[in-house]
N, C-alpha and C positions, 0 to 999 in steps of 0.2 A: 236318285232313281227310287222310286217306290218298291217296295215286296209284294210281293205277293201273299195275303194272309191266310191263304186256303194251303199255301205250301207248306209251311214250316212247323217244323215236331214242335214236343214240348221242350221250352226253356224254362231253365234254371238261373235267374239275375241277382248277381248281387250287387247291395244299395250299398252305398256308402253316403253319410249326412254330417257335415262338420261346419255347417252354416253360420251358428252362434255359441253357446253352451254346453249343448250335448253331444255326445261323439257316440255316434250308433253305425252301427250293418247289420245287415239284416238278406236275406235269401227267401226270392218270393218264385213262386212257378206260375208263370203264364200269367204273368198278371194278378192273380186271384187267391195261391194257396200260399198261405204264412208257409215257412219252413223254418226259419229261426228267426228273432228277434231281439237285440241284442242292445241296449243303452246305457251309458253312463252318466249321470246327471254332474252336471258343478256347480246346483244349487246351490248347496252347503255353504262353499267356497264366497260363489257370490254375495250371498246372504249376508253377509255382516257390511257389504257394502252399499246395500239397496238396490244394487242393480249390477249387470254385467260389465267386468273390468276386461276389454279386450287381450291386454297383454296375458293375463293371465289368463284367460280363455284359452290362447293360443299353446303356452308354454303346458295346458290341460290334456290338449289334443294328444300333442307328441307324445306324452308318457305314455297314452292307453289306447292311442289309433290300432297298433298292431296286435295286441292283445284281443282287441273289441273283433277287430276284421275275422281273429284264427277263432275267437269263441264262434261267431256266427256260423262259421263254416263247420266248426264239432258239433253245434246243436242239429245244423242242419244236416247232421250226419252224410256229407260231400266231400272230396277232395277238388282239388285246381281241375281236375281232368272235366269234373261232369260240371262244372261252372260257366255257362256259355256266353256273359257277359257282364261289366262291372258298369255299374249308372251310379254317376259319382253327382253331386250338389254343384255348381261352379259360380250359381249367383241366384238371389242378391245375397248378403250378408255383410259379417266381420269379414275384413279382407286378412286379417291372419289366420282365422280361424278357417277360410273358404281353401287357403292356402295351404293347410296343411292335408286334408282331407282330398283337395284334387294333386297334389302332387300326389300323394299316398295311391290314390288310383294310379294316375298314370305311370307311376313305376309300376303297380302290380301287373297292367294291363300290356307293359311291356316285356317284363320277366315270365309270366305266364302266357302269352301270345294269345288273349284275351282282345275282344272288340269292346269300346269304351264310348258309351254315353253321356253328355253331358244333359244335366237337368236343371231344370228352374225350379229352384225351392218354392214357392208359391203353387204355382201350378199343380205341382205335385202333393200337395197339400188334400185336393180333392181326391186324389187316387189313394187315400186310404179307406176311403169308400168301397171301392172294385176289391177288398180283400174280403171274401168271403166264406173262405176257408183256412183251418190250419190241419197240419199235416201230424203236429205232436202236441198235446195242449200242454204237457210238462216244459215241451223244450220254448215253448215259446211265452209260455205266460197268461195266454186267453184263451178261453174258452170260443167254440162254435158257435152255443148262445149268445156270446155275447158280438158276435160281430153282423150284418147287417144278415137279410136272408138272401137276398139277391144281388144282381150287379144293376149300380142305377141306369135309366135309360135315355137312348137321347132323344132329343135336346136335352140339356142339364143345366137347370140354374145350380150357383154354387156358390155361399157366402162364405166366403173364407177371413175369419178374423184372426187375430193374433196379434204378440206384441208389437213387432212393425206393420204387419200389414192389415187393410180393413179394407175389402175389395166383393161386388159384385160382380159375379162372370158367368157368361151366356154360352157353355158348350153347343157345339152344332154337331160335333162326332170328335174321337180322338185328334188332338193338334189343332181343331180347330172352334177357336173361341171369339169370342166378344167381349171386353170389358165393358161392362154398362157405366161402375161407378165405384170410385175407391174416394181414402181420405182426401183429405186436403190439407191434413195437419196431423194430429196426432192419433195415433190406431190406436184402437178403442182397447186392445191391450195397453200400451203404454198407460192411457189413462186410469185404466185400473190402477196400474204400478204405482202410479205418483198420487192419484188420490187412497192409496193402505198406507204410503210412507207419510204423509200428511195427518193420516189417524193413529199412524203409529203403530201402524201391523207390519207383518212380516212379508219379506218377499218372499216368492212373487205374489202381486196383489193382487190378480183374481182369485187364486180358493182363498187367502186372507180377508177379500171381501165377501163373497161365497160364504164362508163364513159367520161371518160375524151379520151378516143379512138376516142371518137367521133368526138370530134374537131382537130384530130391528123392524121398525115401522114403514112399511116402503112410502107411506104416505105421510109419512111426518114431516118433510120438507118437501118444498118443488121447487125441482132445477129445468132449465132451459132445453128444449129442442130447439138444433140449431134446423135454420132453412137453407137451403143451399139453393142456385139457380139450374145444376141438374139433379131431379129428384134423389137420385140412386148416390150421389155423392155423399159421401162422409165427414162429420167433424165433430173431436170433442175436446178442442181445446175450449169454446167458451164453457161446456160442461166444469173441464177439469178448473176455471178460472171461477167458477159460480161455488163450486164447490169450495174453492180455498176462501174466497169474501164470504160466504155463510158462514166457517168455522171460525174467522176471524169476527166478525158478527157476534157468533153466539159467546165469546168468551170477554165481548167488548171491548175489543180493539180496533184499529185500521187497518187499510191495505198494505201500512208499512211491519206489519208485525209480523216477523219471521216465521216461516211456517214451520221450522223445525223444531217449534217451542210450543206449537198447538195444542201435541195430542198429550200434553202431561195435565193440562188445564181442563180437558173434559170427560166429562162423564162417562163412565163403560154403556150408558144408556145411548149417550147422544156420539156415540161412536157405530152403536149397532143401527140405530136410527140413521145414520149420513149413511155410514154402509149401504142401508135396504133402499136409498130414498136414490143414490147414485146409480145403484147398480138397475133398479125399476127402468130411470128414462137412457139409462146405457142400452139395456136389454131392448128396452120399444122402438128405439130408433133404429136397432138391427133390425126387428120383426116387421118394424111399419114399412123399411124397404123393400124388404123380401117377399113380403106379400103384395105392395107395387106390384115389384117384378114379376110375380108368378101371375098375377091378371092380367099383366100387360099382353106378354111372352110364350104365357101355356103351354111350360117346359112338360117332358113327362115324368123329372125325377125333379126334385132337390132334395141338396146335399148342405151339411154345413162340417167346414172344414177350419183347419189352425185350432191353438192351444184354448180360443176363447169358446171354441164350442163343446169342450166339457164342462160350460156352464150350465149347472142342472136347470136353472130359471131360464136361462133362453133355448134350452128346448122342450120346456113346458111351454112357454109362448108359443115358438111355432109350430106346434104341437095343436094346441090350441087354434091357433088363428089360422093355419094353410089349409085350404080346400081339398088339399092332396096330401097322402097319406107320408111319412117322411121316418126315415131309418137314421140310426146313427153307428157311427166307429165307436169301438171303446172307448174311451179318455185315453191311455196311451199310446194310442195311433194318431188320436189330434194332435199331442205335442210334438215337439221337433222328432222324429224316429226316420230310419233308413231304409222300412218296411215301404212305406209310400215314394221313394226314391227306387226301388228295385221295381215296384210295382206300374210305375210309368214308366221306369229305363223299357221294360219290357213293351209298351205299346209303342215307344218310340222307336225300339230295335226292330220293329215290324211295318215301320215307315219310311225311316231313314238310315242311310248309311251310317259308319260308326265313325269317330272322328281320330285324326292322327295322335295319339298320345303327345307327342313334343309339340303340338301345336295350340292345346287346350289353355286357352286362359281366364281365369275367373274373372268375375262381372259382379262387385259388390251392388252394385247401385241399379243392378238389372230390376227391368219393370216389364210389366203383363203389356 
């Protein structure tokens, strides 16, 4: 049964996000005003491996879930009582890492007699957009300047990119969307990831490539745009496969030569150089869809959401190229955070009913 949205006072939500790497909560009111914000990163961790080791992601969570949860709630200066509802992550993701973070709600939601939302990590992704206030800039980290001036309007195109996901979606109002066109293969994060560890940069490989773009020629080499048969679809694995025969190429070898042997053979030139030359037809093939889409569609907002859109060059593009004027989150609301998880519990808590704690069960492989 639906709510009523002209009835109900103001709420106080809080997020909880344990999808992959980082364990955050976070306290947002009505949707819109930060009140705490609160992340723990396992970059570090990860980092010597090139990429996320689930087991230990998971073994990451439990040390610092309850910790992370009670800071959120001290910065937001709240106890349990004024807390009107927990919006936990339950999919897609690590199924250990989804696990630890929705069991962790649903005990809270049960010990505090709390109504309990479950969210789709992707979705929610866009709704760090709708935060357009905070309440203490100490306690949260950002500034009012820095986050958007308004709340986007709908309809809403919304590119949400990041390490798994690389997805087109056609808001019509709260809950109710469209996917126009997601990957087919590998999210234009990933590819980042595996074309920095190929050149021999650091994870994660977008600011590693970010980076090193900078001292790079974006025109010094050209890589492929793929075609796909529906326009809005996604894909960069031929990218990320053009990109390894070029550096194999350039060092004169073949297709058989190890790619973990590449980035000692080349030049800090033709490092910055692949860098600028990757991330250019990475970036255009987001831009060239989203601007499709905003001709097509003639949203009245777009938004670009997930970790890839603190890429300073792709929102220069569409910056550049959208006939429509276009706002962004800060960078630390793109990445995985539990601000954008509070932030849509909250429109959903105003649509739908809450769900039974013993009955929630995570959804790694959930899709839009």
């Amino acid at each position: 049964m639906n709510k009523d949205f002209d009835t109900i006072d103001s709420m106080n939500i809080l997020g909880v996000e344990t999808s992959c790497d980082e364990t955050a909560a976070a306290v947002v009111t009505d949707g819109t005003t930060l009140l705490s914000h609160v992340v723990v990163s396992q970059i570090d961790i990860h980092r010597e491996f090139g990429g996320v080791v689930p087991e230990i992601a998971s073994r990451s969570h439990i040390e610092v879930i309850l910790p992370v949860i009670s800071k959120a709630l001290d910065d937001a200066r709240l106890d349990w009582e004024e807390i009107d509802g927990i919006a936990v992550t339950f999919g897609p993701g690590l199924s250990g890492s989804l696990l630890i973070g929705s069991l962790t709600a649903r005990t809270l939601a049960l010990l505090k007699h709390k109504p309990l939302y479950p969210i789709h990590h992707v979705e929610a992704h866009t709704y760090a957009n709708f935060i357009i206030r905070v309440k203490d800039e100490a306690a949260t980290g950002l500034r009012v300047d820095d986050l958007p001036s308004r709340e986007p309007s709908f309809p809403l195109l919304s590119l949400t990119v990041s390490g798994g996901h690389s997805q087109l979606v056609l808001f019509q109002a709260h809950g109710d969307y469209r996917l126009l066109g997601q990957t087919q293969d590998d999210a234009v994060g990933e590819a980042f990831d595996k074309v920095a560890k190929v050149l021999g940069l650091e994870y994660p490989g977008g600011p590693a490539i970010a980076q090193a773009a900078k001292a790079g020629d974006p025109k010094a080499y050209k890589f492929p745009i793929s075609k796909l048969d529906n326009p809005y679809d996604f894909s960069f694995s031929g990218l990320k496969t053009a990109v390894l025969r070029h550096l194999q190429n350039l060092i004169g070898e073949d297709f058989n030569y190890p790619s973990h042997q590449i980035a000692m053979r080349l030049s800090p030139q033709q490092i910055n150089d692949t860098a600028a030359s990757f991330q250019l037809v990475a970036v255009q093939t987001l831009v060239d869809k989203t601007v499709m889409a905003q001709r097509e569609y003639t949203p009245r907002t777009v938004v670009i959401a997930g970790g890839v859109a603190a890429n300073q060059e792709l929102r220069h593009q569409l910056r550049e190229k959208l006939p429509v004027e276009i706002e962004y989150a800060p960078s630390s609301l793109c990445t995985d955070n539990a601000a954008m998880i509070a932030a849509l519990g909250y429109y959903k808590s105003r649509q739908t009913e809450s769900v039974d704690p013993y009955n929630l069960e995570i959804a790694p492989s959930l899709s839009m």
